[in-house]
N, C-alpha and C positions, 0 to 999 in steps of 0.2 A: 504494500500500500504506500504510495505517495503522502509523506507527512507535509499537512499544508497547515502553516501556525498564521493565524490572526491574533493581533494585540485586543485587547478588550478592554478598556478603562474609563472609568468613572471619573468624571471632575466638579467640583463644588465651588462655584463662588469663584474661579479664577480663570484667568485668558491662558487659553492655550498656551499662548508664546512665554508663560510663566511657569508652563510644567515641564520638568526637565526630562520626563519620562515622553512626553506629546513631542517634544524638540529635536530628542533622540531618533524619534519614531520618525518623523519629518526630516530629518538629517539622510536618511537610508532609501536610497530611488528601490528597493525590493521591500520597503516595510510594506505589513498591511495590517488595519487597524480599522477598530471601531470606535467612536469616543459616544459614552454617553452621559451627558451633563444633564447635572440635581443641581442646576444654580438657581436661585432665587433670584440675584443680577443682572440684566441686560449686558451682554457679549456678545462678540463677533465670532465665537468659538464654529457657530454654520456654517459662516463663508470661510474661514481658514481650512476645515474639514476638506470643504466643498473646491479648495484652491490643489489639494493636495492630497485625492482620491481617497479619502479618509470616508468612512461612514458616519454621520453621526446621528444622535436622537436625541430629543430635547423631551424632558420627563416633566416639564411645566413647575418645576419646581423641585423641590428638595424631597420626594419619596423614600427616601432610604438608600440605601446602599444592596440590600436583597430586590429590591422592587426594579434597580438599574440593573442587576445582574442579567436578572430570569429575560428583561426586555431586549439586552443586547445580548444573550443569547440566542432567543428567539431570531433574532436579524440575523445573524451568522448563520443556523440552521436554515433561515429561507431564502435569505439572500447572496452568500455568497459558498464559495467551496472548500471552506476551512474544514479540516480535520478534527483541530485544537487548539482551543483558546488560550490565550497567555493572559492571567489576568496581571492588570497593574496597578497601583497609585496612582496618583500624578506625583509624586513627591522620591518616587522610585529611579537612582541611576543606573542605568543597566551596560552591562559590557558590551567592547564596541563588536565583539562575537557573539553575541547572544544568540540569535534567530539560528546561527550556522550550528551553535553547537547545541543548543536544546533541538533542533531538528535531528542532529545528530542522533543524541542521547534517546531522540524516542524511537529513532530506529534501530539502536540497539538493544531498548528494550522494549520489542513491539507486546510482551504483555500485558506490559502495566500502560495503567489508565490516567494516575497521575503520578505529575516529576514535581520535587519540588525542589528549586536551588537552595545555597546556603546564604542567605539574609543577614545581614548585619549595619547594626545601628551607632548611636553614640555609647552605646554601652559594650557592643561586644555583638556573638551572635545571639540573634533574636528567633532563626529558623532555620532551621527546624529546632522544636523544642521537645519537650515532656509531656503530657497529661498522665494523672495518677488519678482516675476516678474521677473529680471536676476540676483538680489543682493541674494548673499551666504553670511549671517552670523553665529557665534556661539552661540550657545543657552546655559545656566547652568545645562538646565534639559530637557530630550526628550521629558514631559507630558507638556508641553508650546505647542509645535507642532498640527498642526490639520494635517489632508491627506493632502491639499492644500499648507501647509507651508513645509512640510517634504522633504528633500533631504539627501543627505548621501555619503560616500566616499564608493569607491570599496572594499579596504582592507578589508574579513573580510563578507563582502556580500556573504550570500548564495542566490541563484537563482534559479527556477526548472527549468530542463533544456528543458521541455514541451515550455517554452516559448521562443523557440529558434528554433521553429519547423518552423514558418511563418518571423523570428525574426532574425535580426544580427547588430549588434553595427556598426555606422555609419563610413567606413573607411576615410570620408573627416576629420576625426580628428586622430592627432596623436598621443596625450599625455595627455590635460587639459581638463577638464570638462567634460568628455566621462561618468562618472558617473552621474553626473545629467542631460545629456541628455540622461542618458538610463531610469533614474526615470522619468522623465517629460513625456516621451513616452509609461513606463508604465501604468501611471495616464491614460493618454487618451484612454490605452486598458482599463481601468477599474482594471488592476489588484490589487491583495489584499496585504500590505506590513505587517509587522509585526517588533516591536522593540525588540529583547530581552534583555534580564538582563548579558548575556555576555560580559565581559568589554576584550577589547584587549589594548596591547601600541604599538605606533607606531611612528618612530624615523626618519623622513626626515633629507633626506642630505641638505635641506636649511636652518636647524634651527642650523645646527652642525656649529662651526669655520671655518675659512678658505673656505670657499666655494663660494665666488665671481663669479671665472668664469663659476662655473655650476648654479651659479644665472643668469648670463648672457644666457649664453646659454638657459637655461630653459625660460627667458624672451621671446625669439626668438619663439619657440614652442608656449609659450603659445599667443601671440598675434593672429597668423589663427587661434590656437583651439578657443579662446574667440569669433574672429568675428564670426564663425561659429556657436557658441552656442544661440550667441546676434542675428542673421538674419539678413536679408537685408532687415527691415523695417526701415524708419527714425529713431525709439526712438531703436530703436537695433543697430543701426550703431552709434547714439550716447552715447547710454550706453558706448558699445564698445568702444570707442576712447575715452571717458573722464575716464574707468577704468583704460587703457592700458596706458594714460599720466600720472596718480598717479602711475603705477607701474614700467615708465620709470626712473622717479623721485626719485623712493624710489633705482633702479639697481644704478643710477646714484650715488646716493649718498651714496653708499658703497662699492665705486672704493678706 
């Protein structure tokens, strides 16, 4: 099978020509990409798409981050001949061999369904990580991981998009955690993951200065996403509420 990777990302609130992930994409006469923008803002992000064979779709507003996936996947699956999606940030720098070698890498392993590179942030690697039950932590090194321990961030995930035939990312969530509950749900189809040796960087607006009140804000989002992710079982509703008061705590205390 011919591996055909389309870029897939989401943008909030910012101009194309300000995402370094959009730039990159734009930089490469072989990218192929879909942008679909949750801005609330007036942009030109259409006509830039629209200068430089890009797809895009305008979700009339800030819908979430699941509600943009499921829609620009749907466009990939109807509209163009992608194989597998890449998804991104806008905030994601990617290597100037990305496309050559994650095409690679899933040709060499045509079983598996998702690849995830190795992610790294201002702290170190951020992905692939841990889950223990509902606890996300960082690992040093991806080869610590078993199937069972493996979780991972979206930024940077390629996906086949075969797995979206029976398959759509859960819209009761808006923003937090949508990536490991879409790993946890792959585990239980059985599907096959794979790590590459692809390293990306990736720069959140939480770790930058000044950003208090998108700390808040973000606080707000992520407590539904979490109880959602945690369930409505006792030790899920208490996970849930003893994470969400450590991370009242930590908003609180960088007022």
């Amino acid at each position: 099978m011919e591996v055909r990777l389309y870029a897939l990302l989401v943008i909030y609130n910012r101009a194309c020509e300000d995402s370094p992930s959009v730039m990159q994409l734009a930089a490469s006469p072989e990218a192929r990409a879909v942008i679909v923008d949750n801005s609330t803002e007036p942009n030109r992000n259409a006509a830039f798409c629209a200068a430089r064979g890009f797809g895009y779709i305008s979700m009339g507003g800030n819908l979430g981050l699941v509600k943009a996936y499921n829609r620009g996947l749907a466009f990939l699956k109807a509209h163009t001949d992608a194989t597998h999606a890449v998804l991104l940030d806008d905030d994601t720098t990617l290597p100037d061999n990305f496309r050559e070698e994650m095409t690679a890498a899933v040709e060499r392993h045509g079983e598996s369904d998702v690849f995830l590179p190795r992610v790294y942030d201002e702290k170190g690697l951020l992905s692939p990580c841990r889950i223990e039950g509902l606890r996300v932590s960082r690992v040093d090194d991806p080869s610590e991981l078993t199937r069972e321990t493996l979780t991972g961030i979206n930024s940077g995930m390629t996906v086949a998009l075969s797995l979206f035939t029976d398959y759509a990312y859960d819209e009761g969530y808006f923003l937090d955690y949508i990536d490991h509950a879409f790993l946890r749900d792959m585990k239980k189809r059985d599907v096959l993951f794979t790590v590459t040796r692809l390293t990306l960087r990736q720069r959140f607006a939480a770790n930058a200065r000044g950003a208090r009140k998108a700390a808040r804000i973000r606080f707000r989002i992520f407590k539904k996403d979490f109880r959602r992710f945690c369930g409505p079982s006792f030790k899920g509703r208490l996970t849930a509420e003893a994470v969400i008061m450590r991370r009242r705590i930590r908003v609180w205390l960088s007022r």
